[in-house]
N, C-alpha and C positions, 0 to 999 in steps of 0.2 A: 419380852417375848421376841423370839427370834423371827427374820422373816422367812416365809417358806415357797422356798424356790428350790430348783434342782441344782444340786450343787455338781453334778459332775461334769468333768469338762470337755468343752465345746473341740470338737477336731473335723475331721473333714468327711466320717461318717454321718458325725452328730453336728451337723451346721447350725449355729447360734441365729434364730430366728430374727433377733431384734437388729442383724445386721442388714437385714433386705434394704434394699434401696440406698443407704448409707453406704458415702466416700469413703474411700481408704484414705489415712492420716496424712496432712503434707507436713512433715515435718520441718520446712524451713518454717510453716506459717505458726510455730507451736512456740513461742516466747520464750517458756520454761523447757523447751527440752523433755518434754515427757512423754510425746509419739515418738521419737527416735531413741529414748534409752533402751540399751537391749535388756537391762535388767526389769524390764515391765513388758507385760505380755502385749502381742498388736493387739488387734480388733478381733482375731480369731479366737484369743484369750476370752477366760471367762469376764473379766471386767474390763473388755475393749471400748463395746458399747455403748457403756457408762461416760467412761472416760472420755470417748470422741464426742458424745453428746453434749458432756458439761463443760469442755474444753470449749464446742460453740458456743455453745451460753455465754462461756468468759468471754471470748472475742466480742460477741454479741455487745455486751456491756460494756468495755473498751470502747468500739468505736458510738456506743451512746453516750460516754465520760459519764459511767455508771457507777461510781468510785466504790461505793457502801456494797455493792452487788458483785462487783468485779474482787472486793478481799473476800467476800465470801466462799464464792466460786475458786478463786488460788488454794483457799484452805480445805474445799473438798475436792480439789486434785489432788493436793498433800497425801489426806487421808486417804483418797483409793491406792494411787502408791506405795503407801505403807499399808496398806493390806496386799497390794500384788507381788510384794517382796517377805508379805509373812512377819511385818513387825506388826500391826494390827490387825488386829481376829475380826474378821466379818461380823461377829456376834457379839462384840463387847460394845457397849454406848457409844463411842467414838468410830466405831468399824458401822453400826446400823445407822446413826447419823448420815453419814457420808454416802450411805447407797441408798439412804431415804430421797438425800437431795440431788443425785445421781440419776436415779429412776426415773425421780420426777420428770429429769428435761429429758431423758429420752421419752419418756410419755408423750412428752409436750412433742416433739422430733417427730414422732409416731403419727399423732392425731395432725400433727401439720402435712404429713407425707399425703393422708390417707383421708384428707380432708372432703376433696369430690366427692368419695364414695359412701350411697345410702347405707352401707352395710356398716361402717364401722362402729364401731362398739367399745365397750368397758371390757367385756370378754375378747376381742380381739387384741385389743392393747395388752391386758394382762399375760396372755398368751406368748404373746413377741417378748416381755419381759421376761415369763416366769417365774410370777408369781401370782397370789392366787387373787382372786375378784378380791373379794374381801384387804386386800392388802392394798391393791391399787386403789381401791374407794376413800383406802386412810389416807393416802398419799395426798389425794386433791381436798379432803375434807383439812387436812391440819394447813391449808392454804386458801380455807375460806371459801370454797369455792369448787363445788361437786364436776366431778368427771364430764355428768351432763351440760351446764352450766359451763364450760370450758368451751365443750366444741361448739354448743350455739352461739358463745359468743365468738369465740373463733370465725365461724363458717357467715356471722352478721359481719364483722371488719372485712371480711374476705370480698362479701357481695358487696359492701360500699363502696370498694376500692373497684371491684367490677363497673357497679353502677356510673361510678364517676369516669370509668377508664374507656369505658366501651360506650360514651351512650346511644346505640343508635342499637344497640342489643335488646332483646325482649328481655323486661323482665324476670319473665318464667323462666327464661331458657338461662338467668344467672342464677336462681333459684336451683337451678338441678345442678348448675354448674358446681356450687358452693355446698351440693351432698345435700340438699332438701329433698323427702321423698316427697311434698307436693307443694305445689306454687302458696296453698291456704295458708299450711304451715308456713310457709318464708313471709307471707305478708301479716301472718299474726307478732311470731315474733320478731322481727325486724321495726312492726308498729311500737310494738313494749319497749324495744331495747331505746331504739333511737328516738322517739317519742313521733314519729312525723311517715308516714307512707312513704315503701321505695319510688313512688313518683317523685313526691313532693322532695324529697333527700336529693333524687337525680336534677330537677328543676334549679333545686336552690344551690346545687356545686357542693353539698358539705361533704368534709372530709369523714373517713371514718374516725374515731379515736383508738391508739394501738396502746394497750394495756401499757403498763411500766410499772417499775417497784417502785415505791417511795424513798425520798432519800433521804429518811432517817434510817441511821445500820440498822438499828435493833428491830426497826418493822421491815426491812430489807431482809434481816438474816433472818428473819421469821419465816416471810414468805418464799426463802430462797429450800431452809431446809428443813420446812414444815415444823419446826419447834418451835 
């Protein structure tokens, strides 16, 4: 099934939403050479986006010595390049592959930008993507781990890191910080996730724990490009 987004391309009438807030490329910091080819479109291009996103991911990885995660991420740069150049069809298994895993970390990019705010959503992320709900729900589902499910625990590492950083801040006021529409909610699930109240968390210095891939490849490339 092909995925269903607007294919026509992004120009200066039609500005490509998913680029809001996102750097333009430094290309000295680009390893491979892949923000500075002029044979591959910028950021303005339809698969800029992509590319600057999963390009972070890779640095991301690198400086974690994320080995199993880091060949993953090189080989869906590969692919978006061969499709920006027309040697792979966006709709063939190797072309959906690579925007499956693509999307993702802009997703991820997204809900990290847009984390503060109570509004954000599955339908806003979608949106900025361009593609449909349904498509972004598969995206977090073949990684274990629903859209919803993402930002709580997202927005819980965010507030612990708050918690421990700021302590002399209320609570509540990290709560709304961290996109909770009310303090209950932040105190219900932050009790589930971390097993211990934001006092008792603040009191005792714990750290948050920040997600990571495993570093077996094969559960690595699973969770990198939802396969």
């Amino acid at each position: 099934m092909h995925d269903e987004f607007d294919s026509r391309p992004y120009t200066a009438d039609r500005p490509n939403p998913a680029m809001d807030g996102l750097d333009p490329p430094n290309p000295l910091a680009d390893p491979f050479g892949l923000a500075g080819d002029n044979a591959i479109r910028e950021p303005s291009g339809e698969w800029g986006p992509l590319r600057q996103a999963t390009l972070a991911d890779f640095k991301e990885a690198v400086a974690e010595g994320d080995t199993a995660r880091s060949v993953v991420l090189v080989n869906v740069l590969a692919e978006l390049a061969l499709i920006d150049l027309g040697t792979v069809s966006p709709g063939s298994r190797r072309g959906q592959r690579a925007l499956r895993a693509a999307r993702l970390a802009l997703a991820r990019r997204l809900i990290a930008r847009h984390l503060p705010e109570p509004e954000l959503s599955a339908a806003m992320v979608a949106g900025r993507l361009g593609v449909s709900l349904r498509h972004l729900h598969m995206l977090f589902e073949r990684t274990g781990q629903s859209f919803a499910k993402t930002v709580n625990s997202e927005r819980i590492r965010l507030s612990g890191q708050m918690l421990h950083e700021t302590p002399q801040r209320p609570v509540a006021e990290i709560a709304r910080a961290c996109g909770f529409a009310s303090p209950a909610t932040f105190y219900r699930l932050f009790q589930v996730t971390m097993k211990m109240s934001p006092g008792v968390f603040r009191a005792l210095g714990a750290q948050p724990k920040p997600a990571s891939l495993a570093s077996d490849d094969q559960t690595a490339a699973a969770h990198v490009t939802g396969e």
